[in-house]
DODRENLO-399375 format. One record per residue (C-alpha): chain; x, y negated, z. Coordinates in nm, 4 decimals, decimal comma. Layout:
<nodes>
<node><mivo>A</mivo><xx>X</xx><yy>Y</yy><zz>Z</zz></node>
...
</nodes>
This chain:
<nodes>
<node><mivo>A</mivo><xx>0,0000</xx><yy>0,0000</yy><zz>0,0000</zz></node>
<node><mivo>A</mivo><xx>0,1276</xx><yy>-0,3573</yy><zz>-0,0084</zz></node>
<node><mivo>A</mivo><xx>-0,0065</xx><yy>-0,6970</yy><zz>0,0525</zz></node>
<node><mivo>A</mivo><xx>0,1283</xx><yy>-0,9553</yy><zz>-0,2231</zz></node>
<node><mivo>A</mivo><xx>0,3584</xx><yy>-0,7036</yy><zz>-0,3209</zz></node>
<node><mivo>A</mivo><xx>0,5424</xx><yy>-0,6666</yy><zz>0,0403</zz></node>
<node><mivo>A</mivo><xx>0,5333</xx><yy>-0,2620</yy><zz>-0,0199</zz></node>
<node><mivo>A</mivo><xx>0,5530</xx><yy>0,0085</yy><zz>0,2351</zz></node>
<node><mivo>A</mivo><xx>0,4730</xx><yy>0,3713</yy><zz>0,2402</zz></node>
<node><mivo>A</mivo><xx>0,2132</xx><yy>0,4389</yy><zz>0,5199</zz></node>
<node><mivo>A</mivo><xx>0,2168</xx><yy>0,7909</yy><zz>0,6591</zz></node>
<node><mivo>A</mivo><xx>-0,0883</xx><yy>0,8477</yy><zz>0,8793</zz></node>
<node><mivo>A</mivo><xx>0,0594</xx><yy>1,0611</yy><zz>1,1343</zz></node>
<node><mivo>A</mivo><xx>-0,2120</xx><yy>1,1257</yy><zz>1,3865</zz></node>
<node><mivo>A</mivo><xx>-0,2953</xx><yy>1,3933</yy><zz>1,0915</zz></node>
<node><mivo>A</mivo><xx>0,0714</xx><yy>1,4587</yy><zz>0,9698</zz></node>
<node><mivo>A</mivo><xx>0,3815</xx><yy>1,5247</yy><zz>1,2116</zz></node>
<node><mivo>A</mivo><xx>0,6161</xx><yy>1,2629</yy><zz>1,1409</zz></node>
<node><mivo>A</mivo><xx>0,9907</xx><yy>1,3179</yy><zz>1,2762</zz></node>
<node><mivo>A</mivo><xx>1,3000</xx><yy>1,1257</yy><zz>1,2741</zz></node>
<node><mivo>A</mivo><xx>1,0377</xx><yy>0,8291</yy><zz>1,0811</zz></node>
<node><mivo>A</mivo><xx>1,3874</xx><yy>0,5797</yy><zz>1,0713</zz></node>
<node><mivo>A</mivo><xx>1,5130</xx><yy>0,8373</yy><zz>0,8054</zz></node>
<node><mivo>A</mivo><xx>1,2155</xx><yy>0,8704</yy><zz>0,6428</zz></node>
<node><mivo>A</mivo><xx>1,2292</xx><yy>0,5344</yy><zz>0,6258</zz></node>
<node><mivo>A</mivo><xx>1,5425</xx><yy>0,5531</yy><zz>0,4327</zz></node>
<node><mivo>A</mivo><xx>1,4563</xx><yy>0,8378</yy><zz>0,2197</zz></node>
<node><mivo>A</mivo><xx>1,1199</xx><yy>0,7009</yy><zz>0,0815</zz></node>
<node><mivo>A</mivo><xx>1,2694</xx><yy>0,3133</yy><zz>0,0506</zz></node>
<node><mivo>A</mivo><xx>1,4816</xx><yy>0,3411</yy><zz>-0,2125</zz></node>
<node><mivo>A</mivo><xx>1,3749</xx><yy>0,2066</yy><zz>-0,5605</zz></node>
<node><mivo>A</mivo><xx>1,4874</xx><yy>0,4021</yy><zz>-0,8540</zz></node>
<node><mivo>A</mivo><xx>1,5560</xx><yy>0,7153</yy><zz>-0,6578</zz></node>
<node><mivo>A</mivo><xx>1,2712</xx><yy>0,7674</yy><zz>-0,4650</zz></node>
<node><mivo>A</mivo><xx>0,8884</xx><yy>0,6136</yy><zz>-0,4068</zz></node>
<node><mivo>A</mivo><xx>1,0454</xx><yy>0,2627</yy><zz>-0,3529</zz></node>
<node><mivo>A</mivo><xx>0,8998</xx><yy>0,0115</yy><zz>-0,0951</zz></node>
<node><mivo>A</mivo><xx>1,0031</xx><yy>-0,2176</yy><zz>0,1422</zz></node>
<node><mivo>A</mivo><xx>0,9899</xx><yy>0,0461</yy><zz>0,4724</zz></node>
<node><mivo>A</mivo><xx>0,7995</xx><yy>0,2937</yy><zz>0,6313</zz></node>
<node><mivo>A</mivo><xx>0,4789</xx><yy>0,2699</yy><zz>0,8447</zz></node>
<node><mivo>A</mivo><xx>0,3337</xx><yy>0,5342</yy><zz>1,0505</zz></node>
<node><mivo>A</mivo><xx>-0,0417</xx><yy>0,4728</yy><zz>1,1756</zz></node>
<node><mivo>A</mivo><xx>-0,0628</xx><yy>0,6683</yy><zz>1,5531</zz></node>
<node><mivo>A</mivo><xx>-0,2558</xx><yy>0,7382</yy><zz>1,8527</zz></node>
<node><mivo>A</mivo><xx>-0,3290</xx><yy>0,4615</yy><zz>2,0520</zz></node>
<node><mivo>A</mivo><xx>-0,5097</xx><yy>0,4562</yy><zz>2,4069</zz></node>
<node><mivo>A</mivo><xx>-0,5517</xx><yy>0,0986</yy><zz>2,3646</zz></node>
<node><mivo>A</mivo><xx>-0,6495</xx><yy>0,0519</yy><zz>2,0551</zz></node>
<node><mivo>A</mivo><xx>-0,8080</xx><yy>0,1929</yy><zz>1,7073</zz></node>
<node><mivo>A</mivo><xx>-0,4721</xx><yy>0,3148</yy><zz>1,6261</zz></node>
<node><mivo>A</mivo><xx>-0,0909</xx><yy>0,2292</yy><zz>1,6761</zz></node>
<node><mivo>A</mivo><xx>0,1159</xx><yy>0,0837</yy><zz>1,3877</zz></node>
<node><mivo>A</mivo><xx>0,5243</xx><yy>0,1430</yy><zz>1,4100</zz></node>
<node><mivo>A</mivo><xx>0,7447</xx><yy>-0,0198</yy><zz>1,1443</zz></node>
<node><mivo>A</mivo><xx>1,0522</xx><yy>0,0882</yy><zz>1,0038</zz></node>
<node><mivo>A</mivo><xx>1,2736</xx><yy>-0,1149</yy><zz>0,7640</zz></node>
<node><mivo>A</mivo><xx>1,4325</xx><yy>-0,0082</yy><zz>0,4585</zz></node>
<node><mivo>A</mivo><xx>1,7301</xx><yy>0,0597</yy><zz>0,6621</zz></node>
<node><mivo>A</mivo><xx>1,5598</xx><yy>0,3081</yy><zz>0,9077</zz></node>
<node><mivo>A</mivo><xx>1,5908</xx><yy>-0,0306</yy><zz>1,1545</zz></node>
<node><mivo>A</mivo><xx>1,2511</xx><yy>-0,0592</yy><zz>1,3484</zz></node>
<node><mivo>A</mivo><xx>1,0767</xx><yy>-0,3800</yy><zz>1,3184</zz></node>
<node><mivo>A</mivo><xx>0,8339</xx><yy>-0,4958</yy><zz>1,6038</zz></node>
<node><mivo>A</mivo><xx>0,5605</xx><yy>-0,6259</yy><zz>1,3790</zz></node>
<node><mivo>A</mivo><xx>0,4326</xx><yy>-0,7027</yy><zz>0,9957</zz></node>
<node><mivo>A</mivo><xx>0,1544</xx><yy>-0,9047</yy><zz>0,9356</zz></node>
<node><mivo>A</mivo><xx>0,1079</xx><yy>-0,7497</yy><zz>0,5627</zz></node>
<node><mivo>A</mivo><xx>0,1226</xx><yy>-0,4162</yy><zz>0,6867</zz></node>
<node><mivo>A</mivo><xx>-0,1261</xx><yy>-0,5144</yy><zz>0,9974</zz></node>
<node><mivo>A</mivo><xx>-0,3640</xx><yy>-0,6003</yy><zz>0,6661</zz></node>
<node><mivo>A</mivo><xx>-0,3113</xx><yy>-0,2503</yy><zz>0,5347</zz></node>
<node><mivo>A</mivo><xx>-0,3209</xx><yy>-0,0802</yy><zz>0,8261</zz></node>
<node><mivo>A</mivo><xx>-0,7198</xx><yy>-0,2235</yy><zz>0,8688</zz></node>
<node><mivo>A</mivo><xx>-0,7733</xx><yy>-0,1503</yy><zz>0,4995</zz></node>
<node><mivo>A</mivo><xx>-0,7109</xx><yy>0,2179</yy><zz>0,5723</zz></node>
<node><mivo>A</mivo><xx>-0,9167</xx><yy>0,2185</yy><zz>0,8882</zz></node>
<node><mivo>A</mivo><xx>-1,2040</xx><yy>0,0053</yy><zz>0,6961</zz></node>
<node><mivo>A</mivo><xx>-1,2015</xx><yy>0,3411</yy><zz>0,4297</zz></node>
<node><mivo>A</mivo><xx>-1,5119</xx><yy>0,3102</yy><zz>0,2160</zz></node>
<node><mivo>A</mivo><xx>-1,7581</xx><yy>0,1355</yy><zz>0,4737</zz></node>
<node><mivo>A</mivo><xx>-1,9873</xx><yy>-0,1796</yy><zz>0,3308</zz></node>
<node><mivo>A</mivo><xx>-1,9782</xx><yy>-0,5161</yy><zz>0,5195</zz></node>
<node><mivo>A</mivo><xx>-1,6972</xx><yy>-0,6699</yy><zz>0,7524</zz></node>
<node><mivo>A</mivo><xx>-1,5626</xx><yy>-0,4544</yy><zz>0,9941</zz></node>
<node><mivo>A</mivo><xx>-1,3222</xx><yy>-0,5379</yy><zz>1,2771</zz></node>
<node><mivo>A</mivo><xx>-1,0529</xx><yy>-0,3151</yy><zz>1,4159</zz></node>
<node><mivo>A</mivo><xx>-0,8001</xx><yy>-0,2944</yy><zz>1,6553</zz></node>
<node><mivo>A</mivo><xx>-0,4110</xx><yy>-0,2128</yy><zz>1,6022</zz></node>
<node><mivo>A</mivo><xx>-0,1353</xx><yy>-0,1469</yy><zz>1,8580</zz></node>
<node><mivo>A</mivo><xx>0,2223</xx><yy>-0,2839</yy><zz>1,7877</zz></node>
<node><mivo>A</mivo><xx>0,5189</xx><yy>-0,3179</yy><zz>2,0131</zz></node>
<node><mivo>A</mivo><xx>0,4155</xx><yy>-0,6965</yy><zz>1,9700</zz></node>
<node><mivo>A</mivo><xx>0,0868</xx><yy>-0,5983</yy><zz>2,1464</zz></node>
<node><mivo>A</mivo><xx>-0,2668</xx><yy>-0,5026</yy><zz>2,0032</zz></node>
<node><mivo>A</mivo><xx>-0,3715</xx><yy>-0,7435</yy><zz>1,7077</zz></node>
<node><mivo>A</mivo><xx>-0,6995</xx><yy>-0,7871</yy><zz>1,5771</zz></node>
<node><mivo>A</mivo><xx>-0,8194</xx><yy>-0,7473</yy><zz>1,2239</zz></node>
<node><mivo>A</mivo><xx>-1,0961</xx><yy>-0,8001</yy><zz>1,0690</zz></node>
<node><mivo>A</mivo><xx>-1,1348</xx><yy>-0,6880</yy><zz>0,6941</zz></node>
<node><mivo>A</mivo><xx>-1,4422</xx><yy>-0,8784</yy><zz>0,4852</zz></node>
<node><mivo>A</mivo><xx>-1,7056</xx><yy>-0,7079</yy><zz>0,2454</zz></node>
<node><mivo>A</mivo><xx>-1,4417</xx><yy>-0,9233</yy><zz>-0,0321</zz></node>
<node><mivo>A</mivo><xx>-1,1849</xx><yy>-0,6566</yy><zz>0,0458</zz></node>
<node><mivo>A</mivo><xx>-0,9462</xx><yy>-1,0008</yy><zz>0,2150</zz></node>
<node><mivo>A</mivo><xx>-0,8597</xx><yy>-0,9054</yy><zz>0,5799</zz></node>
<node><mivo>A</mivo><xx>-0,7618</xx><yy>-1,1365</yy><zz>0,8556</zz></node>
<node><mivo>A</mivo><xx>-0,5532</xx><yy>-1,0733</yy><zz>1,1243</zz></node>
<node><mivo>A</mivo><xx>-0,4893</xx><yy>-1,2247</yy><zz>1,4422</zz></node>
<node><mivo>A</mivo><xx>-0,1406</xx><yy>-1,2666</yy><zz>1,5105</zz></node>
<node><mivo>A</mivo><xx>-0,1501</xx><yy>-1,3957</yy><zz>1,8409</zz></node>
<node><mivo>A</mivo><xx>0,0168</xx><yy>-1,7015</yy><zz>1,9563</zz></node>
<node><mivo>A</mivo><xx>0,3932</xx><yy>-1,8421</yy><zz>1,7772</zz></node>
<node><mivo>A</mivo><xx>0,7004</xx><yy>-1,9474</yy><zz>2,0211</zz></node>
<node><mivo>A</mivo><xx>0,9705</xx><yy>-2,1411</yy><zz>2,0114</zz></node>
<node><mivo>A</mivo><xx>1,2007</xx><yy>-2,0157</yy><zz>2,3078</zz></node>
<node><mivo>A</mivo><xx>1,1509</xx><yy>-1,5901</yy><zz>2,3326</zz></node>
<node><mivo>A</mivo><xx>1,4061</xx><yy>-1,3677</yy><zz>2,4306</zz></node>
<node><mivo>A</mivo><xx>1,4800</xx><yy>-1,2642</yy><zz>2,0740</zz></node>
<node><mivo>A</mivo><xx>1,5393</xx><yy>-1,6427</yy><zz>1,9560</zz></node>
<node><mivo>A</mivo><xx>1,8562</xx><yy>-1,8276</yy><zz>2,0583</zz></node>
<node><mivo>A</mivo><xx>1,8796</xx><yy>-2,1043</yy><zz>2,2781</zz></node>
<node><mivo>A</mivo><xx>1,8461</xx><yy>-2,3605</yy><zz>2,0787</zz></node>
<node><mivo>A</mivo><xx>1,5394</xx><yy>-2,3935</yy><zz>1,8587</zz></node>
<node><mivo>A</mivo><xx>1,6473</xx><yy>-2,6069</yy><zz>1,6050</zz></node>
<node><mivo>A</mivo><xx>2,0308</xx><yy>-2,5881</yy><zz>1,4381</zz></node>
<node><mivo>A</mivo><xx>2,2114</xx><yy>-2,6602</yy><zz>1,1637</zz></node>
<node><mivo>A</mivo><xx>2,4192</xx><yy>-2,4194</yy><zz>0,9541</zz></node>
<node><mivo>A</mivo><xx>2,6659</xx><yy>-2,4867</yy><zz>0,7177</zz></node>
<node><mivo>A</mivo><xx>2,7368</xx><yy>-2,2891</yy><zz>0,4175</zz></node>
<node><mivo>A</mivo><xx>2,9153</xx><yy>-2,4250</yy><zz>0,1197</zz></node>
<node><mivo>A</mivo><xx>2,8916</xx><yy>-2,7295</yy><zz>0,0167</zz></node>
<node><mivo>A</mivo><xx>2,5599</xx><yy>-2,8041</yy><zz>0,2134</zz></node>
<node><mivo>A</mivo><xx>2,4481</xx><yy>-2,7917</yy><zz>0,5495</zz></node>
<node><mivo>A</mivo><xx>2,0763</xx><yy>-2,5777</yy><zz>0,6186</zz></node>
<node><mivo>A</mivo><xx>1,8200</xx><yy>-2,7062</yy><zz>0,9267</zz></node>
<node><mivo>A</mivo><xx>1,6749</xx><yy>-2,3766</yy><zz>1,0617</zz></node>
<node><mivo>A</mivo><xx>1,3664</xx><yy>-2,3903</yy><zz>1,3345</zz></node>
<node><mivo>A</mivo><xx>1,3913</xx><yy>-2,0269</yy><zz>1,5527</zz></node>
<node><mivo>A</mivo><xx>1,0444</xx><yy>-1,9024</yy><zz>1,5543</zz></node>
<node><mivo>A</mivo><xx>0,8786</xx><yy>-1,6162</yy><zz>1,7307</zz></node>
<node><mivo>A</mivo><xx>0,5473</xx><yy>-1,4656</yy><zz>1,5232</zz></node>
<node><mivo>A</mivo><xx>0,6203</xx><yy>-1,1167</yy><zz>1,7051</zz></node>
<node><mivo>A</mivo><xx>0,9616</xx><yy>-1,0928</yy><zz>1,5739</zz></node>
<node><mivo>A</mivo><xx>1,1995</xx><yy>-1,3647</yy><zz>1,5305</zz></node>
<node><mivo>A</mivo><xx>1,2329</xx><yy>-1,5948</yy><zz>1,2315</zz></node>
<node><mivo>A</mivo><xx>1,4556</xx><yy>-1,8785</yy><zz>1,0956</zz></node>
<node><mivo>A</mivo><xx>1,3116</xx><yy>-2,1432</yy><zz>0,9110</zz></node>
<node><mivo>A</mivo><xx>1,4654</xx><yy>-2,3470</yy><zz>0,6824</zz></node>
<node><mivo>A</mivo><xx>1,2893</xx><yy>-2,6399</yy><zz>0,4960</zz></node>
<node><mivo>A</mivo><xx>1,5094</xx><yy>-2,6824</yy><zz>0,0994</zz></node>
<node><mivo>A</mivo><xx>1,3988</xx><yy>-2,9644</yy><zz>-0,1966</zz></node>
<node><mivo>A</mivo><xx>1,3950</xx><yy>-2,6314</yy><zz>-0,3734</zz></node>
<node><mivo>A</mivo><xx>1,4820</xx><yy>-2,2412</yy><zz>-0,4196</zz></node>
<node><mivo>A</mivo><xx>1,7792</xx><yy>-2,3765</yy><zz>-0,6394</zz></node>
<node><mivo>A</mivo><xx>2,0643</xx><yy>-2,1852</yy><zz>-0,4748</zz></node>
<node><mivo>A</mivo><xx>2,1452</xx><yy>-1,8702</yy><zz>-0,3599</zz></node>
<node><mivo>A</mivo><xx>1,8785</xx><yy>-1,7915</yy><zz>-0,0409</zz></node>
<node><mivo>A</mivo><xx>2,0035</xx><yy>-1,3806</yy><zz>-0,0166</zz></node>
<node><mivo>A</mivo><xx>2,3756</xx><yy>-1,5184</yy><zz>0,1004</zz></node>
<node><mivo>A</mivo><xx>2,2723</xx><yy>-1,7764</yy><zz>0,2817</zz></node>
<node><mivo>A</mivo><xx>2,0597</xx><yy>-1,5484</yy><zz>0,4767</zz></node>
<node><mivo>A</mivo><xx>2,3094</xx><yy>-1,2846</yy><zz>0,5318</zz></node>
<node><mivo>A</mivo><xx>2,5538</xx><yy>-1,5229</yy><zz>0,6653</zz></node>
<node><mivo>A</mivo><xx>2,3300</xx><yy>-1,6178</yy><zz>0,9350</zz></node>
<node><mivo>A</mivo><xx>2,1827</xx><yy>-1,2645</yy><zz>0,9727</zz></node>
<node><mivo>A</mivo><xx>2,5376</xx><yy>-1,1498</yy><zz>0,9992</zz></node>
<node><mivo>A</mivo><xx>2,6339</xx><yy>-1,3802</yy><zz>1,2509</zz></node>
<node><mivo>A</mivo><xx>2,6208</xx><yy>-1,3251</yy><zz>1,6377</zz></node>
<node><mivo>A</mivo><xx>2,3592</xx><yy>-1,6276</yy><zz>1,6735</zz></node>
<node><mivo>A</mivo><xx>2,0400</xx><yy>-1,3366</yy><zz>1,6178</zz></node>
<node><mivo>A</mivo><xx>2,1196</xx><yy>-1,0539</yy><zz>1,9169</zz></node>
<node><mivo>A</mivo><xx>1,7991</xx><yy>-0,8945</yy><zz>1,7563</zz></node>
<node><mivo>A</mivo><xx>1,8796</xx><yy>-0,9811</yy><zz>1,3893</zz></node>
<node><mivo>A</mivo><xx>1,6381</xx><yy>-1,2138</yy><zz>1,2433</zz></node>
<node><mivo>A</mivo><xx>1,3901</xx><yy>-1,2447</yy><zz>0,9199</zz></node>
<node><mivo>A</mivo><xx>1,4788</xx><yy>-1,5629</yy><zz>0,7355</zz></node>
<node><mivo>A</mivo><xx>1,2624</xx><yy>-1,8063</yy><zz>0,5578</zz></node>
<node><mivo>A</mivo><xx>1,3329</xx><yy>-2,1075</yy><zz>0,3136</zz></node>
<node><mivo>A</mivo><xx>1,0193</xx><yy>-2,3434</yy><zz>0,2517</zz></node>
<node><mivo>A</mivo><xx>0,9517</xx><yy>-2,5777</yy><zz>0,0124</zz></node>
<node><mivo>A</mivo><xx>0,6673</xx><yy>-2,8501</yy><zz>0,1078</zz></node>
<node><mivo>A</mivo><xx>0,3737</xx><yy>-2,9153</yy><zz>-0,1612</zz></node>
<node><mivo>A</mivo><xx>0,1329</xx><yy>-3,1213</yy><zz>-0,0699</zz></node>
<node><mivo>A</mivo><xx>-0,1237</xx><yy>-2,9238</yy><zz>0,2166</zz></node>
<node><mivo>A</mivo><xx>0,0852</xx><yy>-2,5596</yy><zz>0,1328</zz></node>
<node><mivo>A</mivo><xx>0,4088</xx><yy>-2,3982</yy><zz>0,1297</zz></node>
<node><mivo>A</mivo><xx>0,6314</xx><yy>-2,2168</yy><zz>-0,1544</zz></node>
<node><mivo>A</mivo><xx>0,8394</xx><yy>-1,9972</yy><zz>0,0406</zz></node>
<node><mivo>A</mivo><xx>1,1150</xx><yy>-1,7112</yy><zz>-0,0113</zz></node>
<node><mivo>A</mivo><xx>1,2049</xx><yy>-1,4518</yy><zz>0,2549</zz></node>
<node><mivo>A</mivo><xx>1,4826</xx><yy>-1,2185</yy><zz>0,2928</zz></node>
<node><mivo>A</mivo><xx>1,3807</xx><yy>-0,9983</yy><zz>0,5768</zz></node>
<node><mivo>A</mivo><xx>1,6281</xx><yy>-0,8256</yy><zz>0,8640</zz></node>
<node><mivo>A</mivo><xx>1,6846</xx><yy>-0,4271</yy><zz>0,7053</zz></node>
<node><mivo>A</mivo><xx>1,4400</xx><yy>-0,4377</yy><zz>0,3522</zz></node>
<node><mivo>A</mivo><xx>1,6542</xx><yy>-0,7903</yy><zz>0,2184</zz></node>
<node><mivo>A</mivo><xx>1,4122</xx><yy>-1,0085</yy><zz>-0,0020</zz></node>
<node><mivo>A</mivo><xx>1,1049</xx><yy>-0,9203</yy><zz>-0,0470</zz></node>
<node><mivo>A</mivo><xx>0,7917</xx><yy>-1,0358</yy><zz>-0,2134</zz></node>
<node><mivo>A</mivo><xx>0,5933</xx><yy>-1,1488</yy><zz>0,0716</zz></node>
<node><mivo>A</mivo><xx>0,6560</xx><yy>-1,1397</yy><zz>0,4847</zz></node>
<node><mivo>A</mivo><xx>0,3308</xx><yy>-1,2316</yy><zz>0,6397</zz></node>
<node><mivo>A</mivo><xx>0,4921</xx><yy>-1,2969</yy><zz>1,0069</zz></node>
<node><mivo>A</mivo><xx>0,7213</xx><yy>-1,5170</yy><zz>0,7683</zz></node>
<node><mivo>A</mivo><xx>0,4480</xx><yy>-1,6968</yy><zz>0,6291</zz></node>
<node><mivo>A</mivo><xx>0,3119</xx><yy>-1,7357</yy><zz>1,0050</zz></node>
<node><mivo>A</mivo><xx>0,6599</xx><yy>-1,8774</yy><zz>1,1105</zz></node>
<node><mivo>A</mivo><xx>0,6911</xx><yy>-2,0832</yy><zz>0,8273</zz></node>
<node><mivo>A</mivo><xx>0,3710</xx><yy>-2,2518</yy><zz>0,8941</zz></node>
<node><mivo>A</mivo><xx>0,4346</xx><yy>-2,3170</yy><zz>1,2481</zz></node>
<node><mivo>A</mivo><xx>0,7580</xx><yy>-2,4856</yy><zz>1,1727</zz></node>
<node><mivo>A</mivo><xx>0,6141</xx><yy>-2,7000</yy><zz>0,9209</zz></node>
<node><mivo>A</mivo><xx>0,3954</xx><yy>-2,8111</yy><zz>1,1703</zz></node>
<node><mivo>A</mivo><xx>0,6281</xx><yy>-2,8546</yy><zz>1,4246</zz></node>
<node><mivo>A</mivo><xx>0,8283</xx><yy>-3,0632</yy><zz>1,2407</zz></node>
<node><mivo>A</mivo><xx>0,5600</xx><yy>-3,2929</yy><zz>1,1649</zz></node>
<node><mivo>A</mivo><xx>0,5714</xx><yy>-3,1257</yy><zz>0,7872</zz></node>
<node><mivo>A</mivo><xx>0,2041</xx><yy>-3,0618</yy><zz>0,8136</zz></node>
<node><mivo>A</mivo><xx>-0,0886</xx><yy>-3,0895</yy><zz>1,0350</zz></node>
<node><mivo>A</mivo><xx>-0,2516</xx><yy>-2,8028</yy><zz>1,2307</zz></node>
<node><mivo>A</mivo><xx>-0,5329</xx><yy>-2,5863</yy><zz>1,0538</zz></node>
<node><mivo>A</mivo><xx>-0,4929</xx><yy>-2,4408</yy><zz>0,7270</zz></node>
<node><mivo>A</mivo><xx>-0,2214</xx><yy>-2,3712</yy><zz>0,4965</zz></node>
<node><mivo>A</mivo><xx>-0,1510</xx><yy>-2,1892</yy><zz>0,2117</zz></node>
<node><mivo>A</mivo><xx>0,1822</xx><yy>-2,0173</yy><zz>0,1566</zz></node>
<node><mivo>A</mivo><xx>0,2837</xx><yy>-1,9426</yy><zz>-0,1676</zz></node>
<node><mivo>A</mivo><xx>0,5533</xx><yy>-1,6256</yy><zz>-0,1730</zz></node>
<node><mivo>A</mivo><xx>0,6931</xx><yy>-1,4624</yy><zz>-0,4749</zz></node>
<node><mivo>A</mivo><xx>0,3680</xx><yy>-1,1913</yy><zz>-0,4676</zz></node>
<node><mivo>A</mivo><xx>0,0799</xx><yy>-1,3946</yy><zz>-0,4364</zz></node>
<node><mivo>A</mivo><xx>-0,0864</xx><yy>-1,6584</yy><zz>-0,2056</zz></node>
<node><mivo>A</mivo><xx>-0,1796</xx><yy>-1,5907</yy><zz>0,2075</zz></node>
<node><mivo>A</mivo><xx>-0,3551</xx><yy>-1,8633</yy><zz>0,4238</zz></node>
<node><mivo>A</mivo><xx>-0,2280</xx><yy>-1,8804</yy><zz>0,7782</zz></node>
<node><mivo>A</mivo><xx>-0,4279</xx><yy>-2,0935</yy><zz>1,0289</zz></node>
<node><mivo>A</mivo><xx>-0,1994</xx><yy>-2,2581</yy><zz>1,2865</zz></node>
<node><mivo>A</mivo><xx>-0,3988</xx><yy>-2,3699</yy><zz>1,6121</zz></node>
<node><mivo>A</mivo><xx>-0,3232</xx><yy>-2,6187</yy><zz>1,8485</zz></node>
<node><mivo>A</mivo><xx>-0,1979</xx><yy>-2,3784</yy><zz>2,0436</zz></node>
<node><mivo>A</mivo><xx>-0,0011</xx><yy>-2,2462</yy><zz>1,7890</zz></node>
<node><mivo>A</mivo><xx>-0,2101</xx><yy>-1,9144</yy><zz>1,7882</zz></node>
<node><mivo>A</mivo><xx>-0,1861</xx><yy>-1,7830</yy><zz>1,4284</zz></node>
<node><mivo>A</mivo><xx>-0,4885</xx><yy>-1,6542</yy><zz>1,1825</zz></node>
<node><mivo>A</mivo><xx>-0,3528</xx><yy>-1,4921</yy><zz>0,8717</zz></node>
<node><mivo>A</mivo><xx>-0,5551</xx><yy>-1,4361</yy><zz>0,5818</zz></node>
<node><mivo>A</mivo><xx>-0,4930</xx><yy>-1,2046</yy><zz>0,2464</zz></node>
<node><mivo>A</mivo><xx>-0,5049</xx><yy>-0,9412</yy><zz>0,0121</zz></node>
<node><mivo>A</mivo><xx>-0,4420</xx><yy>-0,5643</yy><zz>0,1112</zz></node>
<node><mivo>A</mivo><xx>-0,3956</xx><yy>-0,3382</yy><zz>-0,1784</zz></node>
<node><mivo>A</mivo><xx>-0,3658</xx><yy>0,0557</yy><zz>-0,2245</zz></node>
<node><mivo>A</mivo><xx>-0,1246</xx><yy>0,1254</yy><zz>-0,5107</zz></node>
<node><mivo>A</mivo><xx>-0,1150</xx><yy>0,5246</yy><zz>-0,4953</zz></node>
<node><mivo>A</mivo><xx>-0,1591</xx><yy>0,8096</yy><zz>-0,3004</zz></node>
<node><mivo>A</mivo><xx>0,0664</xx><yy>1,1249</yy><zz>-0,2819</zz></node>
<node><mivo>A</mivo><xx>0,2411</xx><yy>1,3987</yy><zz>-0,0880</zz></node>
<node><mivo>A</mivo><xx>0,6371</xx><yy>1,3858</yy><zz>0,0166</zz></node>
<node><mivo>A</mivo><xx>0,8121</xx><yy>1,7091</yy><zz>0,0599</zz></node>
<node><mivo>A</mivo><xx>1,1033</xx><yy>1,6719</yy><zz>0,2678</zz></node>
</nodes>
């Protein structure tokens, strides 16, 4: 399944026994020699909840929550029923809400964004230089933790940039990095995630993103659309900086892996 084209392979293991999932993750991930997708996510038993949702990167890494795979996740769950439906998913973020419309859009409640977390640094707002320019990155929490960095444009080379601050000892936890561009009420955005690299879409980055546009007095609070290289999400940023995100959850196929 993927939502605008962030990819994973979803293994529904309260019906399928699923071990060692981080090389799975590996295994299934890699495009050209295998299925191909950004990582692995297994759908479990929850006491709490409708089910539990457990990431893994493309690097068998395990990520503490996706906001396009949260969509997914309800999509399954929502099967072939008529009407909205809401449904409840565990993550080691906590249990998230989503709701999934009779349009076949979910939304999912992503619970609130911070700006000092144990997996940000210090400081929430530093400059990095690389090159011949200097980068402005706002640490955000949506779950996991994010770097935000507002650009004129996507004009340069956003993969090495990223690594050099994902490789650097300023992200204990490693960190999902997102440059923004600013056009007029929305966002253009590229992300190059910790473990899967760039990918199409990162809906916790489209969540962070938004909350350091507003932050930064980029935007005002409420709506905003992000833009990413697979399609369009809507993220609703409250005053509170509690975080609504809004899109498209696709099946692409269906199949059985024998490993």
């Amino acid at each position: 399944m993927h939502g605008n084209g962030n990819d994973y392979v979803f293994i529904d293991a309260r019906k399928t026994f699923t071990p060692h999932p981080e090389r799975i993750a590996v295994l299934v991930s890699r495009r050209h020699f295998s299925v191909g997708a950004d990582g692995l996510v297994l759908i479990t038993e929850s006491e709490i909840a409708d089910c539990g949702m457990r990431i893994y990167n493309a690097d068998g890494t395990e990520g503490a929550t996706c906001g396009n795979a949260l969509r997914c996740v309800a999509k399954y769950l929502y099967g072939k029923r008529k009407g909205n439906a809401v449904f409840l998913v565990e993550t080691l973020s906590g249990v998230r809400k989503a709701e999934v419309y009779a349009s076949g859009k979910v939304a999912v409640f992503m619970g609130k964004a911070a700006f000092l977390a144990e997996n940000l640094p210090s400081v929430s707002v530093f400059t990095m230089p690389f090159e011949s320019r200097e980068y402005t990155f706002t640490a955000v929490s949506a779950g996991n933790p994010h770097a935000v960095a507002f650009v004129e444009n996507f004009d340069f080379n956003a993969p090495r940039v990223a690594r050099e601050l994902q490789n650097s000892d300023f992200f204990p936890f490693g960190v999902n990095v997102e440059f923004a561009v600013a056009s007029g009420a929305g966002l253009g955005m590229r992300v190059i995630e910790r473990g899967s690299g760039e990918t199409l879409c990162c809906g916790s980055g489209a969540c962070a993103a938004a909350c350091a546009a507003v932050r930064s007095g980029i935007l005002p609070f409420g709506k905003i659309k992000v833009t990413c290289t697979g399609g369009e999400v809507e993220v609703t940023v409250g005053e509170d900086y509690s975080l609504i995100l809004e899109g498209d959850a696709e099946f692409a196929f269906r199949g059985e892996l024998y490993i």
